[in-house]
Backbone atoms as SQL, in Angstrom:
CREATE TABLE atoms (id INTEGER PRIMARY KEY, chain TEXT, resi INTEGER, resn TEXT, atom TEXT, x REAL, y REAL, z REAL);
INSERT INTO atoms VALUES
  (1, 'A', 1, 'UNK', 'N', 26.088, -18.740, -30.048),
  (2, 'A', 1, 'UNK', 'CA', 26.501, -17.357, -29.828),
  (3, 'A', 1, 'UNK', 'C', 25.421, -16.384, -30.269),
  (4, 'A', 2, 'UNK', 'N', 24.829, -16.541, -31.611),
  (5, 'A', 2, 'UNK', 'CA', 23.833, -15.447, -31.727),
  (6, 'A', 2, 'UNK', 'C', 22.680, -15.736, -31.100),
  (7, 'A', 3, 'UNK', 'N', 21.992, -16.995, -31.016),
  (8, 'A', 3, 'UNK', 'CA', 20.912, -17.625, -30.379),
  (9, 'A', 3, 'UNK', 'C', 21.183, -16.827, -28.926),
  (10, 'A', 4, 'UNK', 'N', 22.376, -16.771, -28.071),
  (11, 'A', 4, 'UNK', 'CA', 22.401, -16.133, -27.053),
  (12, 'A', 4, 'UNK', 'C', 21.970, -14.336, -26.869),
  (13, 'A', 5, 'UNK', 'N', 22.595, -13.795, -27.818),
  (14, 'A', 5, 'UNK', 'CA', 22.239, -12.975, -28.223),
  (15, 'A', 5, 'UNK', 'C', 20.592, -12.261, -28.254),
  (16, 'A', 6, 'UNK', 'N', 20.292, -13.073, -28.848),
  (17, 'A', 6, 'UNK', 'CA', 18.969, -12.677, -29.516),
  (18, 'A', 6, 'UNK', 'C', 18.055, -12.820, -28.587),
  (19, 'A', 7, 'UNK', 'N', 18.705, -14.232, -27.325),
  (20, 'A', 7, 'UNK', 'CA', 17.845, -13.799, -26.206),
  (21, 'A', 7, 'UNK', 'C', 17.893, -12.724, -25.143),
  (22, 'A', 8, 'UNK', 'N', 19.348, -12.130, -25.212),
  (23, 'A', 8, 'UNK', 'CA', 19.386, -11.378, -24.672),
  (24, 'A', 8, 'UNK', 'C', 18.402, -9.990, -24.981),
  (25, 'A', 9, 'UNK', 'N', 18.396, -10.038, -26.345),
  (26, 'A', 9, 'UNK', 'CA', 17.694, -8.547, -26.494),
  (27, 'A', 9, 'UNK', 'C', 16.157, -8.915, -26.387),
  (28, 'A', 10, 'UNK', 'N', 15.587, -10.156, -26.536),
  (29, 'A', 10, 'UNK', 'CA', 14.353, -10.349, -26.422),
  (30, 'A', 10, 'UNK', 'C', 13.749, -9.979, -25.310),
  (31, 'A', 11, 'UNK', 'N', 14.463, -10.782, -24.327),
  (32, 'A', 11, 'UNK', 'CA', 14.161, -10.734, -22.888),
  (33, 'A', 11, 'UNK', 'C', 14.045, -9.594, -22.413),
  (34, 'A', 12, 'UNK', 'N', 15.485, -8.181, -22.673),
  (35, 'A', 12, 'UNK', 'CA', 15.473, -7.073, -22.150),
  (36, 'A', 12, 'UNK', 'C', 14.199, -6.325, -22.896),
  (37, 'A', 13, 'UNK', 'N', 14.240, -6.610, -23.911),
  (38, 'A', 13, 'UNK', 'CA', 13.029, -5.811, -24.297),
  (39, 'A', 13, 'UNK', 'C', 11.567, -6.290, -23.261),
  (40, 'A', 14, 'UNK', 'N', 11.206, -7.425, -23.607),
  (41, 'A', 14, 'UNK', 'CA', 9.648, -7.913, -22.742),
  (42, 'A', 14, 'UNK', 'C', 10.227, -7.250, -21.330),
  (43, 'A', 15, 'UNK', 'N', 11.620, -7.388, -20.832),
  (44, 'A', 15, 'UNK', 'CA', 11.503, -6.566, -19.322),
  (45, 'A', 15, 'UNK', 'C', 11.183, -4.992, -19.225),
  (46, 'A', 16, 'UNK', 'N', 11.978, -4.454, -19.922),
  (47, 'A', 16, 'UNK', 'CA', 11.897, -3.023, -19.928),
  (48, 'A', 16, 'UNK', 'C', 10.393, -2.881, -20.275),
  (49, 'A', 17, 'UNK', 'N', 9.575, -3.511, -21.181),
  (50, 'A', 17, 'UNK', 'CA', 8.603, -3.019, -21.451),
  (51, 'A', 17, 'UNK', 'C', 7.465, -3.402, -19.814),
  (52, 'A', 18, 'UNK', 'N', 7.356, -4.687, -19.914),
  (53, 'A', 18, 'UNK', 'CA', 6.799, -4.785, -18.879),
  (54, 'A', 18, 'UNK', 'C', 7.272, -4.616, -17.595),
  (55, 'A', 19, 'UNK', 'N', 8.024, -3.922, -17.002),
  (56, 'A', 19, 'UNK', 'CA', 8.440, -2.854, -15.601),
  (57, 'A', 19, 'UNK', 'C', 7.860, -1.280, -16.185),
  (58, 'A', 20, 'UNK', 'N', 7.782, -0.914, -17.161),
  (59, 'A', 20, 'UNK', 'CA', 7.184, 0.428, -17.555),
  (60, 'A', 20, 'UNK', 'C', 6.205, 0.310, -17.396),
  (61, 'A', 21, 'UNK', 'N', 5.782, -0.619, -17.667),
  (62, 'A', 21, 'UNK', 'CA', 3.795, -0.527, -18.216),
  (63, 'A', 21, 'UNK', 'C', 3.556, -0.702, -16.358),
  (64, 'A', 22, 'UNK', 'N', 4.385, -1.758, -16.169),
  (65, 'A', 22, 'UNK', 'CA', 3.709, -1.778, -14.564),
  (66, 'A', 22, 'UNK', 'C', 3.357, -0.698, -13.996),
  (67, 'A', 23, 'UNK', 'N', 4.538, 0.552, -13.658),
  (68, 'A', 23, 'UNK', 'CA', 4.851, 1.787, -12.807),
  (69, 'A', 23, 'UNK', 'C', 4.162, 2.747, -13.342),
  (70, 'A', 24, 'UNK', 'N', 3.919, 2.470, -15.182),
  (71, 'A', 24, 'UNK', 'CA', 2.426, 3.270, -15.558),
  (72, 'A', 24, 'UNK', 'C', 1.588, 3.172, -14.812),
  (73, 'A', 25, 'UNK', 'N', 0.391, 2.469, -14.688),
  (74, 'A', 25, 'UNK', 'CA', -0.517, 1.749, -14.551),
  (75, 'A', 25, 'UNK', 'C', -0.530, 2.029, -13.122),
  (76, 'A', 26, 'UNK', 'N', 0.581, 2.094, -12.032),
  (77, 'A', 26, 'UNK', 'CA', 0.576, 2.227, -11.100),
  (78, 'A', 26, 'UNK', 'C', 0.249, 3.679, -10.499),
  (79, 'A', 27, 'UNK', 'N', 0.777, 4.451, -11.598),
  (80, 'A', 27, 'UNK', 'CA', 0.833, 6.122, -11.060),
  (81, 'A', 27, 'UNK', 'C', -0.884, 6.876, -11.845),
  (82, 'A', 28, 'UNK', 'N', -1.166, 5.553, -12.910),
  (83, 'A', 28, 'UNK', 'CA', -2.189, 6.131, -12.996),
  (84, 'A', 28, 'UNK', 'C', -3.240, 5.813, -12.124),
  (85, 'A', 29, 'UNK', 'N', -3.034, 4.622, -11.809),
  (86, 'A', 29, 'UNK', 'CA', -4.337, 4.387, -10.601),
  (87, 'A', 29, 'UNK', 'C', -4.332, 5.186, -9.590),
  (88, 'A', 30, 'UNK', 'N', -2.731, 5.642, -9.039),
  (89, 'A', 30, 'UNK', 'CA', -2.691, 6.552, -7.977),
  (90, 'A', 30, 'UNK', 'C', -3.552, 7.499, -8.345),
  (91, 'A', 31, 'UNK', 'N', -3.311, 8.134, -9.722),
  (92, 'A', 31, 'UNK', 'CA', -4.003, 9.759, -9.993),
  (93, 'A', 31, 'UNK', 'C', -5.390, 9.494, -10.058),
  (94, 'A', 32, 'UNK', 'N', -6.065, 8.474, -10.441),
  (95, 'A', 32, 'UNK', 'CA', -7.476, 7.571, -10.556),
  (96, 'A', 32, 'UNK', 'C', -8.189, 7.543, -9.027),
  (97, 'A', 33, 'UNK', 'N', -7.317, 7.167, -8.339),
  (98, 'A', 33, 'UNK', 'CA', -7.746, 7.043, -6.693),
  (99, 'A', 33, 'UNK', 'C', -7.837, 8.167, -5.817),
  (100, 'A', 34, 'UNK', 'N', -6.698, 9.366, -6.551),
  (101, 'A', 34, 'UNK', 'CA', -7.007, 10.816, -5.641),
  (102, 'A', 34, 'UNK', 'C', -8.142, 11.386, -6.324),
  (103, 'A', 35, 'UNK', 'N', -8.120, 11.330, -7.674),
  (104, 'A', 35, 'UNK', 'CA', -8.888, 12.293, -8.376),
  (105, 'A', 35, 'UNK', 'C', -10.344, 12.137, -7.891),
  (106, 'A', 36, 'UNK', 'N', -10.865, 10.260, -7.711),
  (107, 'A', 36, 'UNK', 'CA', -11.793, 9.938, -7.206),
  (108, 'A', 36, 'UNK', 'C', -12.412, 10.585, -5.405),
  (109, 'A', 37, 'UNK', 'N', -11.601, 10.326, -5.077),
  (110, 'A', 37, 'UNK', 'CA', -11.836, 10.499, -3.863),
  (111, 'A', 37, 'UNK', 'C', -11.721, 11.582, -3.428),
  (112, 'A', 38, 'UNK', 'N', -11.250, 12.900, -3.940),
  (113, 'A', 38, 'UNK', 'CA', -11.471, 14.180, -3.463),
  (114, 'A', 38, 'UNK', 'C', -13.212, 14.219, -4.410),
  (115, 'A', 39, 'UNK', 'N', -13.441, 13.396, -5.354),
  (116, 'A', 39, 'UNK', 'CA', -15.153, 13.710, -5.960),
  (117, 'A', 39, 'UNK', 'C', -16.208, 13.202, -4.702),
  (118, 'A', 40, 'UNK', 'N', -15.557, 12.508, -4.570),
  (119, 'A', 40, 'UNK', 'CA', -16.554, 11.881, -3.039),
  (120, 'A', 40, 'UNK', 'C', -16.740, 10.481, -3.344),
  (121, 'A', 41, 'UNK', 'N', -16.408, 10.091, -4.475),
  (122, 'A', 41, 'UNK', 'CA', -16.410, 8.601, -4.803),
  (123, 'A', 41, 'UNK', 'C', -16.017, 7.463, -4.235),
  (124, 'A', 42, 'UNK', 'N', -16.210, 6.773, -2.827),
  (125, 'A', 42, 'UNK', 'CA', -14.847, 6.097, -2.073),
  (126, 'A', 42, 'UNK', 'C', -15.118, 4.793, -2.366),
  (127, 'A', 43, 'UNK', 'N', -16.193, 4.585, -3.025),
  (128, 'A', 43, 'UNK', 'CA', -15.852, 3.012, -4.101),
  (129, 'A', 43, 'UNK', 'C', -14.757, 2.981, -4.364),
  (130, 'A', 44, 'UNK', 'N', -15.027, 3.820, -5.664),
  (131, 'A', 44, 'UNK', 'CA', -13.676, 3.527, -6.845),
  (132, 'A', 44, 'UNK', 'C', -12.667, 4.118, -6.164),
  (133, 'A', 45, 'UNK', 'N', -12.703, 5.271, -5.568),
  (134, 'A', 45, 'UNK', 'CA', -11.175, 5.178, -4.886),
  (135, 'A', 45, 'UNK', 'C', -10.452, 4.248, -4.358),
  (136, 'A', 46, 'UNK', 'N', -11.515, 3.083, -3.635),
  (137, 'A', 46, 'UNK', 'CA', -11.152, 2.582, -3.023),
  (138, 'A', 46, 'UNK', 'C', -10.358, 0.957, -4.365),
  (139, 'A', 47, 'UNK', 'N', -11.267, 1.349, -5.101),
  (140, 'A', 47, 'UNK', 'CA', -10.806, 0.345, -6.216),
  (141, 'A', 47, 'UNK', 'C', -9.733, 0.669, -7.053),
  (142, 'A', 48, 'UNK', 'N', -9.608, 2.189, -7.408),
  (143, 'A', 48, 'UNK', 'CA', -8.271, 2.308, -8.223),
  (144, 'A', 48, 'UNK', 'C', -7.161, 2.462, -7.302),
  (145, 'A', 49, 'UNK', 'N', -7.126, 2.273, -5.825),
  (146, 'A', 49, 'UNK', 'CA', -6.241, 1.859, -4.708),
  (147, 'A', 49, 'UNK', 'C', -5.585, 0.349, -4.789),
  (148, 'A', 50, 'UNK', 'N', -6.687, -0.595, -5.313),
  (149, 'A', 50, 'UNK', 'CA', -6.447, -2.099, -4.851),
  (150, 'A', 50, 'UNK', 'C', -5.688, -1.854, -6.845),
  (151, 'A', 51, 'UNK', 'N', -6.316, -1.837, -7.968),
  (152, 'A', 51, 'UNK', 'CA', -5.555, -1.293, -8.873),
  (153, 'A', 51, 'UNK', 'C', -4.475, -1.081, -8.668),
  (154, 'A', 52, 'UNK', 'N', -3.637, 0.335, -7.880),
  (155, 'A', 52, 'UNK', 'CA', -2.627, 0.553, -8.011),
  (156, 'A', 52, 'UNK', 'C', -1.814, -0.409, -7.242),
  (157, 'A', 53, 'UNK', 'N', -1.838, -0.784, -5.866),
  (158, 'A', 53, 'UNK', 'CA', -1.363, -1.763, -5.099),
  (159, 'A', 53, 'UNK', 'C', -0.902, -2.989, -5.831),
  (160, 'A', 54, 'UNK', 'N', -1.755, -3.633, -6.851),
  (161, 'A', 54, 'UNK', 'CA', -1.403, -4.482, -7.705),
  (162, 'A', 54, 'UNK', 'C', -0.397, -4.281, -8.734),
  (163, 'A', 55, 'UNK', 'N', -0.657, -3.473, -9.089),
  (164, 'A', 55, 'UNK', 'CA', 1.000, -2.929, -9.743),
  (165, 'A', 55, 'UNK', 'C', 1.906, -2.628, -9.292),
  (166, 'A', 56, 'UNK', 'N', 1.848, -2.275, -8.214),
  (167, 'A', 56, 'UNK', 'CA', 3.047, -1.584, -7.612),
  (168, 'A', 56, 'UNK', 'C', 3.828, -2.815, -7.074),
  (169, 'A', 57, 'UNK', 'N', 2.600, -3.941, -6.613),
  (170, 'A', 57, 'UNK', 'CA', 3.568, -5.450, -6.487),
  (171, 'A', 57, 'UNK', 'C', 4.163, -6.200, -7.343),
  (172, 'A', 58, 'UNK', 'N', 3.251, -5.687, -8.753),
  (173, 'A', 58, 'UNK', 'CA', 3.935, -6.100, -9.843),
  (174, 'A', 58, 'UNK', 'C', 5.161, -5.792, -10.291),
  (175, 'A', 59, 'UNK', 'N', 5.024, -4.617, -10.233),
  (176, 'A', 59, 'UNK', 'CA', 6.852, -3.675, -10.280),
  (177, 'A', 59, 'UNK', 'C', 7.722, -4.012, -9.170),
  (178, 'A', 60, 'UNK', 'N', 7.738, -4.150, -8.362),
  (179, 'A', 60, 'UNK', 'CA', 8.434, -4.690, -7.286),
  (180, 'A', 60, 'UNK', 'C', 8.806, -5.890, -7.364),
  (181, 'A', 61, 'UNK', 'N', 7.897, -6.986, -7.920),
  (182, 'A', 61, 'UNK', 'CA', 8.745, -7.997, -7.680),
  (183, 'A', 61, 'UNK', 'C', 9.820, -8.138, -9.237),
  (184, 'A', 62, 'UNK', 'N', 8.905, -7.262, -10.025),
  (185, 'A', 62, 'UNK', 'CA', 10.031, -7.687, -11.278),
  (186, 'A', 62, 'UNK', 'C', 11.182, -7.159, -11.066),
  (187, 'A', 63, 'UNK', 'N', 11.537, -5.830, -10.400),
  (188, 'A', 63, 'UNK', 'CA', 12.467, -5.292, -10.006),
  (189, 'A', 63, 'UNK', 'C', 13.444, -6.607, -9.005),
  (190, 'A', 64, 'UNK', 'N', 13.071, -7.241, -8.004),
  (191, 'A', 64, 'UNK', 'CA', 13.735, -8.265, -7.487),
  (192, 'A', 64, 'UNK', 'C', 13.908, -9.320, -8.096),
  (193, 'A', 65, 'UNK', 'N', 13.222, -9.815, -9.142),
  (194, 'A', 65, 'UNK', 'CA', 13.556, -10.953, -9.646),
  (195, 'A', 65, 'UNK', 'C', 15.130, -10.578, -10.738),
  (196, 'A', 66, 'UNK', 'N', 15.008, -9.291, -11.400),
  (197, 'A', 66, 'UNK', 'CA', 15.481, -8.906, -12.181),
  (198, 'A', 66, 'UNK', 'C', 17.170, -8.367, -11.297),
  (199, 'A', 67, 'UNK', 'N', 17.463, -7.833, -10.080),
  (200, 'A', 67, 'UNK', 'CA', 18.290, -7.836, -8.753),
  (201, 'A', 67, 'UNK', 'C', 18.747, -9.108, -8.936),
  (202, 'A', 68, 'UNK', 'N', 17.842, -10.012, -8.673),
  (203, 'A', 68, 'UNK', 'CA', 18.467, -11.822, -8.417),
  (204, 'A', 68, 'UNK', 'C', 19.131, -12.132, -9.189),
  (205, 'A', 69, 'UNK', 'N', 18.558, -12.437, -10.157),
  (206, 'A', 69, 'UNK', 'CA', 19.512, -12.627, -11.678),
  (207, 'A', 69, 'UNK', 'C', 20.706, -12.140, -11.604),
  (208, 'A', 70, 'UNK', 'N', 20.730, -10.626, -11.838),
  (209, 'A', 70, 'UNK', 'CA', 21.558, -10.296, -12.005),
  (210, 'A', 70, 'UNK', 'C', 22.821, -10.281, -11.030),
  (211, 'A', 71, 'UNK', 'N', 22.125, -10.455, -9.701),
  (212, 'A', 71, 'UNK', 'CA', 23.484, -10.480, -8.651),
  (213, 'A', 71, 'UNK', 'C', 24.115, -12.522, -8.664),
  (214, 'A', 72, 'UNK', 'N', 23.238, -13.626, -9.323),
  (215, 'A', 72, 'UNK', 'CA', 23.711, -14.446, -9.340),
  (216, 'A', 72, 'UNK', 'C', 24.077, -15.170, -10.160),
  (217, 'A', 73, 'UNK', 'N', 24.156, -14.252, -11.760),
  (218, 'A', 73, 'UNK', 'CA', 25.204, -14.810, -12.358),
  (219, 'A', 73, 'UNK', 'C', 26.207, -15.104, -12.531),
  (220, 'A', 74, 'UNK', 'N', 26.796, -15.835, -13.093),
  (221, 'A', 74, 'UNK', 'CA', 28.455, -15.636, -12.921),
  (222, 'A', 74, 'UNK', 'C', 29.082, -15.666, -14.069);
């Protein structure tokens, strides 16, 4: 019973934290990729693009894995 517990709050914590940090990371690359690319920079724009894209898949799938779970417990 507490062993259950304790995973429960473990887990929600490492989730909540890591779905935040993702959608961070994501909005900052966005602001990284405009800020760049109105400088004339279209490297790194083009790199804090593939940056944000990667997070944003990251957040997405934790968001579905985290959907799954939850719609198939019982």
């Amino acid at each position: 019973m507490l062993g259950e517990i304790f995973e429960v709050v473990w887990v929600s914590l490492l989730a909540g934290i890591g779905i935040t940090t993702a959608y961070s990371f994501a909005v900052l690359g966005m602001g990284r990729s405009s800020e760049a690319r109105r400088a004339g920079h279209g490297v790194a724009a083009v790199g804090y693009g593939l940056f944000t894209l990667l997070f944003l898949i990251v957040f997405a799938l934790g968001v579905l894995i985290a959907l799954k779970i939850m719609l198939t417990k019982a």
